[in-house]
C-alpha positions in Angstrom: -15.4 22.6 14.4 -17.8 20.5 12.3 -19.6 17.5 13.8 -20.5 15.1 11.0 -24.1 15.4 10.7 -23.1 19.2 9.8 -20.4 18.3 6.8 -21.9 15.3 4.5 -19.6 16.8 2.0 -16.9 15.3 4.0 -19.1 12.1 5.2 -19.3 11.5 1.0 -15.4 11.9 0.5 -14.5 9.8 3.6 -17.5 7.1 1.4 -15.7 7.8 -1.8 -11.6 7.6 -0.5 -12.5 4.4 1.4 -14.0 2.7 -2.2 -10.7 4.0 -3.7 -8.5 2.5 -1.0 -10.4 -0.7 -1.3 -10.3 -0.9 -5.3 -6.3 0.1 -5.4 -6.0 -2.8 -2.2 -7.7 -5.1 -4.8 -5.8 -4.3 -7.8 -2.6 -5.1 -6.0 -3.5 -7.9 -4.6 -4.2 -9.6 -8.2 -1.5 -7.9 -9.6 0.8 -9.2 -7.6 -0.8 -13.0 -7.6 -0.4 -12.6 -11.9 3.2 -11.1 -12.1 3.9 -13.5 -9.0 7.1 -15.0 -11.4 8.1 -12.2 -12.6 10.4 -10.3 -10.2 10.9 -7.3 -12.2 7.4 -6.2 -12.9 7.3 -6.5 -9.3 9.6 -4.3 -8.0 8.0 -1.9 -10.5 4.6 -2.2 -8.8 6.4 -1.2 -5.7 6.4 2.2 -4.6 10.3 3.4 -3.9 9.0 4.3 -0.5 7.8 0.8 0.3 11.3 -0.6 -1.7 13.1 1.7 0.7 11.1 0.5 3.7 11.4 -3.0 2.5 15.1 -2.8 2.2 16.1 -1.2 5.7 13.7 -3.8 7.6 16.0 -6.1 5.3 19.2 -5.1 6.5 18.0 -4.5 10.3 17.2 -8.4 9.9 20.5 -9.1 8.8 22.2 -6.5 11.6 20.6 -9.1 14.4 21.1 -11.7 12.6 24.6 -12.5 11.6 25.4 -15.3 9.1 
């Protein structure tokens, strides 16, 4: 098993992913603020796993919660 000071290959990917994840984290954050009224390009910046996710926490809520 590698320690880190022994793989700074994988030190510079871990550097590089976590600039990714923070530039994609930005982009959709603003995206989402611009297309804020527009409820269709939103559900298209969705992923279908988060729609999915989204919609069962949806209908658990309702489940409970009875009108």
């Amino acid at each position: 098993m590698l320690g880190r000071a022994a793989s700074p290959q994988i030190d510079l990917r871990n550097r590089v992913m976590t600039l990714i994840n923070e530039r994609c984290q930005q982009i959709d954050k603003v995206s989402h603020y611009v297309f804020r009224h527009h409820p269709e390009v939103l559900r298209q910046l969705q992923s279908a796993y988060i729609r999915r996710k989204s919609l069962a926490a949806r209908r658990r809520k309702l489940a409970e919660n009875p009108a």
